[in-house]
Structure formats: structure tokens, C-alpha cells
N, C-alpha and C positions, 0 to 999 in steps of 0.2 A: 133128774138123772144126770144130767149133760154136768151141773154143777156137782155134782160129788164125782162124776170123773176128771173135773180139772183140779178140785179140792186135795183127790187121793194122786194125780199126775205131781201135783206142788210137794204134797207131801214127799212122796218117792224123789221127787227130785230132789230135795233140801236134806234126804237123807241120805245119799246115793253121794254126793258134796262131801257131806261131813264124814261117811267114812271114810271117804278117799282122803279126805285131809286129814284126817287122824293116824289115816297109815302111814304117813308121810312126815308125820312130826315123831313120830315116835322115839326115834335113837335120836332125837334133838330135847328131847322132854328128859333123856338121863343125863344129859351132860351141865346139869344141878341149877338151871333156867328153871326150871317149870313145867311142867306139862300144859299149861295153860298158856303162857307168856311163849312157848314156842309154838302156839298153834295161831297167835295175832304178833308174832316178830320172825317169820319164818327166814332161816338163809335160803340166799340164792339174789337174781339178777328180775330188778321187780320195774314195772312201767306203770304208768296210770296219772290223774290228775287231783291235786289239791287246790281247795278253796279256805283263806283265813279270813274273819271278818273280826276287826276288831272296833269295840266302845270307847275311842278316844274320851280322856278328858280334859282336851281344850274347849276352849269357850270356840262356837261356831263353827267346833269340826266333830261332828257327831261320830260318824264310820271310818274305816279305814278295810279298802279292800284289797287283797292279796290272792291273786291265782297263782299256783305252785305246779311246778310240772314234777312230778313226782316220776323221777327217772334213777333210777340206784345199784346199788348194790349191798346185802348184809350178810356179812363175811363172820369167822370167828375172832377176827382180828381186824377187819379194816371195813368200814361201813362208812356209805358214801349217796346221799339224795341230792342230787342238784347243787347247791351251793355249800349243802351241809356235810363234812364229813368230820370223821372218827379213826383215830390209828389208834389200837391196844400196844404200849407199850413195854407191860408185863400184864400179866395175867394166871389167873388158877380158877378151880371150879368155880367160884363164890366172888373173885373180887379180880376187878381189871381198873386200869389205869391208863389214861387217856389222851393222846393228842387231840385238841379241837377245833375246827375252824366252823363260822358259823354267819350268817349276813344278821346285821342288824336292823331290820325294818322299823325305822324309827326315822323320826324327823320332820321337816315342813319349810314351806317355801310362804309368800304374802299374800298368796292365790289362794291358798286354801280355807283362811276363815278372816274375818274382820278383826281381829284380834292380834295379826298377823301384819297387817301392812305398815312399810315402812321398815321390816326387819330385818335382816338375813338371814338367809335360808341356814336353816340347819338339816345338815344332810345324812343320808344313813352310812351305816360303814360295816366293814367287816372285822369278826373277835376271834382270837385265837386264843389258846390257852390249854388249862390241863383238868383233868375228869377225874373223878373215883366212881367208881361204881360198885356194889354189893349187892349181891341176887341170887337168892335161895328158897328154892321152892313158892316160885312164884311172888315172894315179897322183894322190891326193889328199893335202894336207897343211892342217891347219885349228891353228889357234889361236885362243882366247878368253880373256875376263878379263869376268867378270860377278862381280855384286854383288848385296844383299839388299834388294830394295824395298819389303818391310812391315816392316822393323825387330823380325825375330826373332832372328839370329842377329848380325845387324850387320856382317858383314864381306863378303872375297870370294874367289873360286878363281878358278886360273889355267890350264887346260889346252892342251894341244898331241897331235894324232894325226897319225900317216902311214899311208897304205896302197894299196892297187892292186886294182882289181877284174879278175878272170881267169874265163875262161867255158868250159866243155864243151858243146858242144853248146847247149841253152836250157837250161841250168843254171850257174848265176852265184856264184862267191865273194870275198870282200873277206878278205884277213886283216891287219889292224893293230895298230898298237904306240902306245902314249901313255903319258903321265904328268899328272899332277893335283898342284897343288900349292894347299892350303888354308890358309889362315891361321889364326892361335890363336885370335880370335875363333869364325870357325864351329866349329874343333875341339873348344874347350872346349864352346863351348854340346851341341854330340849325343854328345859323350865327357865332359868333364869331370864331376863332382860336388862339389856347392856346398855351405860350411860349413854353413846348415841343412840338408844331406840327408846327413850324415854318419849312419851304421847300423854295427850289429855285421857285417854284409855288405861296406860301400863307406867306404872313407876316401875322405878330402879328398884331391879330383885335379885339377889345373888343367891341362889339354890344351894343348900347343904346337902351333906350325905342324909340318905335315908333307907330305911329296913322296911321292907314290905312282903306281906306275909301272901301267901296265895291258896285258894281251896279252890279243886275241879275235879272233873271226872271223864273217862273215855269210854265208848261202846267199841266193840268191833265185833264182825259177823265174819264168817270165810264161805258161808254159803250162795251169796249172791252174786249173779251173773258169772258165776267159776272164779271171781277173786276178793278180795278184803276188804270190805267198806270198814269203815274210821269216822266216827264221829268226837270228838272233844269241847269243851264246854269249862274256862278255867273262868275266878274271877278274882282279880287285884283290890287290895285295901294300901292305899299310898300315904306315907310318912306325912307328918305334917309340912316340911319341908319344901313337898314337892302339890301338897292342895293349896299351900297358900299361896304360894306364884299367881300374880297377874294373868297368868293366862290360860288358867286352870276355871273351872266349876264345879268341877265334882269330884269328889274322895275316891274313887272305887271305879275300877272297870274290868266289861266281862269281854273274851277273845271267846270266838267260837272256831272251829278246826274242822274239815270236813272230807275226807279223801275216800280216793276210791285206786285199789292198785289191784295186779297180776303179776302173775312170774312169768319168765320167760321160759 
């Protein structure tokens, strides 16, 4: 008995959630986002915590951890997490254009794997640049082209995604497809190895541009604990360019995403 009153309590309560949140998206689901994609990108002033885990493929550096203080705002025009923001600089129902600024967690110092020592550190930096975006009824497609604005690596990447967010019930997934295209500059700098860092380990490697494709997918729920859990799950296939490097072992790596926010 005791269990079908917390079964039927859970229940009401994850229902009691979801219409309150459906009332709430409503006049946000005509303005030709989505009904869907505006019940897991709600505006307003959101708080909460992020966790990135990502599958390095240097040799002796398996993981890379990333806690994210998921602190923002998403605007119709100006959307802004922590380090990451977004200015619209035209816009209509269906298509916006974009100012970008964005950190790039990328890099490494001699400490971190055996593969490494003796090197210099290559360090992460922050990208600026410009966005498209296309979004109708729930299908999105985005492109960017950012750049190095502390002159670490010097160059810049080019990206493009498509995907579609589809719902069960108050449970919400995106699954999408992209590709990255990097130039020799950035490549060589976090892959290459420069004539002083030549070892009985790492020959001299100068990293070309490379095109890499990506396939992943998102959950999100807006019923737990009153705000938006965020799960993502992407996985990289890398240019040959940047597997043959010296300091690589594997072709492919998977980044996993994890957050959990509220509104204010």
C-alpha cells in the first residue's frame, strides 16, 4: 500500500512539473523555435551546475574533466552562460546571426601524460566569431567560423550541426550530426611537435588542416527537482592529419555533458 502511495505521490508530482511547464512555454513555442526546443531552451535568468568529461586522444592522457558553473541568461537576442555568450545581430522567425565568444578547453602542459615531457605547454584560449542559425519547428541547423583572440594558437575552426529535438512524454532528445573543420595552425599547435621537442618518443610532426565529422545526442527532462537536467553524449572521428601525430593513439573521441539548471 505504502508503495503505490509514493508510486501515485511521484507520479502527480512529475505531472503537476510538466503542466506547469507547458504553461509556461507556450507563447515561446509560437515564436517558430518549437514547441519542443522551447520547453529544453527556456528564456529567462537560469543557475545550476555543469559537468564535461571528455576522451582525450593523447597517448597517457585518458580523461579530461571540466566542472561548468552554469550561471546565464537566454534572451531573444543575447544569451550568455558563464564564459559562453551569443549576441543576435539580425534576426527573423527562422534565422539569426550571431556574435560569438566561447573558451576553448583545449591543451596541455608536461605534467599531464609521458608523452608530454620536455614540451611546452600548449594552452587553451578564448574564440570569437560569427554564427548562423536556422530553426523551424523544432529542426535546427547552426554554422560558425571563430577565431583565436589571445594569440595562442593563431588560427581558426569552422563548424556546421543539424538536428531535431523529439519528445516522449516530459522527456526530450536532440540527436545530431556535424563536422569541424580546423586549420594547420590550430592543428599543429595541440598536435604537432616542434624541432626543439624532438625525444626518442616524438619525431618532428607538423599537423595539417583537418575535417572532422561528429555524431551525438542530448536527453533533457524539465521535471526533476523543479529544473532541467541535460545529459549529451557526442563522438569525434579525427582527420588523419591530426591521428598521426606523435602524440595521438587513437582516431576517435567521445565528450560526455552533464547539467543540471533553474530559473530564477
Amino acid at each position: 500500500m505504502i508503495n503505490k502511495i509514493i508510486i501515485f505521490t511521484l507520479f502527480f508530482w512529475l505531472s503537476a512539473n510538466a503542466i506547469a511547464f507547458q504553461e509556461e512555454v507556450n507563447q515561446e513555442a509560437n515564436r517558430g523555435r518549437g514547441e519542443n526546443r522551447s520547453k529544453v531552451e527556456p528564456y529567462g535568468f537560469i543557475y545550476g551546475l555543469g559537468l564535461s568529461l571528455n576522451n582525450e586522444i593523447y597517448k597517457g592522457y585518458d580523461r579530461r574533466f571540466i566542472p561548468l558553473p552554469v550561471i546565464g541568461y537566454r534572451g531573444e537576442t543575447f544569451t550568455i552562460y558563464g564564459p559562453f555568450a551569443s549576441y543576435d545581430v539580425y534576426e527573423t522567425d527562422s534565422i539569426e546571426i550571431s556574435l560569438k565568444l566561447a573558451p576553448r578547453f583545449a591543451g596541455f602542459d608536461e605534467d599531464d601524460s609521458f608523452i608530454f615531457a620536455g614540451m611546452a605547454e600548449r594552452k587553451f584560449s578564448m574564440d570569437a566569431g560569427l554564427g548562423f542559425r536556422w530553426q523551424k519547428d523544432d529542426w535546427r541547423f547552426d554554422t560558425q567560423a571563430v577565431f583565436d583572440v589571445l594569440g595562442r594558437y593563431n588560427g581558426y575552426e569552422l563548424t556546421a550541426s543539424f538536428g531535431k529535438v523529439f519528445s516522449y512524454g516530459p522527456f526530450f532528445f536532440e540527436p545530431n550530426i556535424g563536422l569541424s573543420y580546423v586549420d594547420d595552425k590550430m592543428a599543429d599547435y595541440y598536435y604537432g611537435v616542434r624541432a626543439n621537442e624532438v625525444s626518442a618518443q616524438r619525431s618532428f610532426y607538423q599537423a595539417g588542416s583537418a575535417l572532422n565529422p561528429t555524431l551525438g545526442v542530448s536527453f533533457f527532462t524539465p521535471v526533476l527537482l523543479g529544473g532541467i537536467t541535460r545529459m549529451g553524449i557526442k563522438k569525434t572521428w579525427f582527420a588523419d592529419s591530426i591521428v598521426d601525430s606523435p602524440l595521438t593513439d587513437e582516431s576517435s573521441r567521445i565528450d560526455i555533458f552533464f547539467a543540471y539548471s533553474r530559473r530564477f
